[in-house]
Each structure stands twice: as structure tokens, then as C-alpha cells.
C-alpha positions in Angstrom: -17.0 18.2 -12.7 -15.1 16.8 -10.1 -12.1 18.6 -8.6 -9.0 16.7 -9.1 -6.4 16.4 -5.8 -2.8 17.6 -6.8 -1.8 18.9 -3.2 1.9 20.0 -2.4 3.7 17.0 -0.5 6.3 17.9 2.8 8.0 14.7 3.8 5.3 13.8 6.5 3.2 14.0 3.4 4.7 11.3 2.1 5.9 9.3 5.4 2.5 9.7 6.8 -0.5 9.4 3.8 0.4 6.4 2.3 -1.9 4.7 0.7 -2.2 7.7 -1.4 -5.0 7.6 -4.2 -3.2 7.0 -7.5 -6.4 7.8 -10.0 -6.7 11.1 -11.9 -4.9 12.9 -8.6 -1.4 14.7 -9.1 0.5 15.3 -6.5 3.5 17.7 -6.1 7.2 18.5 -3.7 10.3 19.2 -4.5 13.5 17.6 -4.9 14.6 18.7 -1.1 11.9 16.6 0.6 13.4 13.9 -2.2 16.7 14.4 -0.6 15.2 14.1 3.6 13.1 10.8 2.9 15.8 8.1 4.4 13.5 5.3 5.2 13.3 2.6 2.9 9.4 2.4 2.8 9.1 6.2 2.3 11.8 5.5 -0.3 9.8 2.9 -2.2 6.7 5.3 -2.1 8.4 8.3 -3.3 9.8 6.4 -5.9 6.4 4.6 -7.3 4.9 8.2 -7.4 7.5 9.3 -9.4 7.6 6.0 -11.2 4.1 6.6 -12.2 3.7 9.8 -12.6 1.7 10.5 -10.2 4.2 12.6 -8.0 6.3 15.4 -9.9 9.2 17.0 -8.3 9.3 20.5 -9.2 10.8 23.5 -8.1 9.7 26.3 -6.8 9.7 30.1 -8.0 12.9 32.2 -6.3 10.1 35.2 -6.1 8.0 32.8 -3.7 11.1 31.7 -2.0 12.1 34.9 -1.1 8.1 35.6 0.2 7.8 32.5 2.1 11.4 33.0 3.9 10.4 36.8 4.7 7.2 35.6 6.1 8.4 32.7 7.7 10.3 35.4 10.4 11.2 33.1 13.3 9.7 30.1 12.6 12.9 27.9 12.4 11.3 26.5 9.2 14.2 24.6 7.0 15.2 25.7 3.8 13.3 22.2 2.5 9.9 23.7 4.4 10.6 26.6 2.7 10.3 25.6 -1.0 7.2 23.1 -0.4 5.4 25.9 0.9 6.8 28.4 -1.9 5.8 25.4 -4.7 2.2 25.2 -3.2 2.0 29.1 -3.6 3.2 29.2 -7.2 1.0 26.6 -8.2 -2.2 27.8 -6.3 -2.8 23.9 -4.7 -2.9 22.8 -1.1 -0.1 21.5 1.5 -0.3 18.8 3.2 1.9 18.8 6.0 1.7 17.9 9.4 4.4 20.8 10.5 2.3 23.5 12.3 4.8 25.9 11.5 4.4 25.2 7.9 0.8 25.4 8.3 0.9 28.7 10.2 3.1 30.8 7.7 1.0 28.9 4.7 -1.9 30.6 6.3 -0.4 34.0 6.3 0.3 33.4 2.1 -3.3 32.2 1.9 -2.6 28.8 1.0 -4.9 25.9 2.1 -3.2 23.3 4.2 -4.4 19.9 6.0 -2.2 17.8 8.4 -1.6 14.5 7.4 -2.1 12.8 11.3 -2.8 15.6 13.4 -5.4 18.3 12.7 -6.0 21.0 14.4 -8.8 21.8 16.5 
């Protein structure tokens, strides 16, 4: 059995991975990173995930809010970072991000994460 993609999206995510693979993949943000995507392109990308299913917004659990925040200490993460790394914790599925910061506090949870563009050595 093949494992199916359904990572957690940051807006990078989505400004950065196009084409993304629309098959039998899933892939997940919430409605903050909705709200950040100004560009018409990511626009138009965004909205043809959602169009077709293939990207759900959902929110994330307060209980992994409040974790991520307390673990994010001095990170200067936004409130938007926040709740994509809190979603990918409640739902056990990787972030894809190209924020090292992200990346970093994701590690200390214990949640996979690949950059988008940049990976590091």
C-alpha cells in the first residue's frame, strides 16, 4: 500500500510547490495562511485546491495552539505559523514550510517537516 501525501501547507507551501500533485494526495492549512496569500497566482492556486478538494482549510486544536505558542518561546513566529504548525500536530502529518523557524519548533513537537525551496543541509 502506498502512502498517501496530505502534508500541512504554510503560505510558502503554497507560493512555492506549485505544481502540486492533485491525485489521491490531501493536503491541509488553515484559514490564516488563506487570509496572507495576496498574489493573484497564489490566489488562483489556493482557490483550485479548495475548488477541488484537494486542499482543506481546517483549524487547529486550541490544546496545540497553546503547545506550539509555549514552545515557540522567542521565535517571532506569527500567530498564522502558529496554527499550521498546531494543525500538522493534531493531525499527525507533515509541514512543509520553507520558514526555519517553523521547522525548528516543529522539530521540538516531533513533527516531520520539508522546505519547499531551501533544504537544510
Amino acid at each position: 500500500m502506498i502512502n498517501k501525501i496530505m502534508p500541512v501547507l504554510d503560505a510558502s507551501a503554497i507560493l512555492n510547490a506549485f505544481p502540486f500533485k492533485f491525485g489521491d494526495e490531501q493536503y491541509y492549512t488553515v484559514h490564516e495562511v488563506t487570509d496572507e496569500l495576496k498574489d493573484f497566482r497564489a490566489r488562483a492556486i489556493l482557490e483550485a485546491g479548495i475548488n477541488s478538494g484537494k486542499i482543506k482549510v481546517l483549524m487547529p486544536s486550541e490544546g496545540s495552539v497553546e503547545k506550539t505558542r509555549k514552545l515557540s518561546g522567542k521565535t517571532n513566529l506569527s500567530e498564522t505559523d502558529i496554527k499550521v504548525i498546531a494543525l500538522a500536530l493534531d493531525l499527525g502529518e507533515e509541514l512543509w514550510t520553507d520558514d526555519f523557524s517553523m521547522i525548528k519548533v516543529a522539530e521540538k513537537l516531533g513533527i516531520k517537516s520539508s522546505g519547499v525551496l531551501f533544504r537544510e543541509p
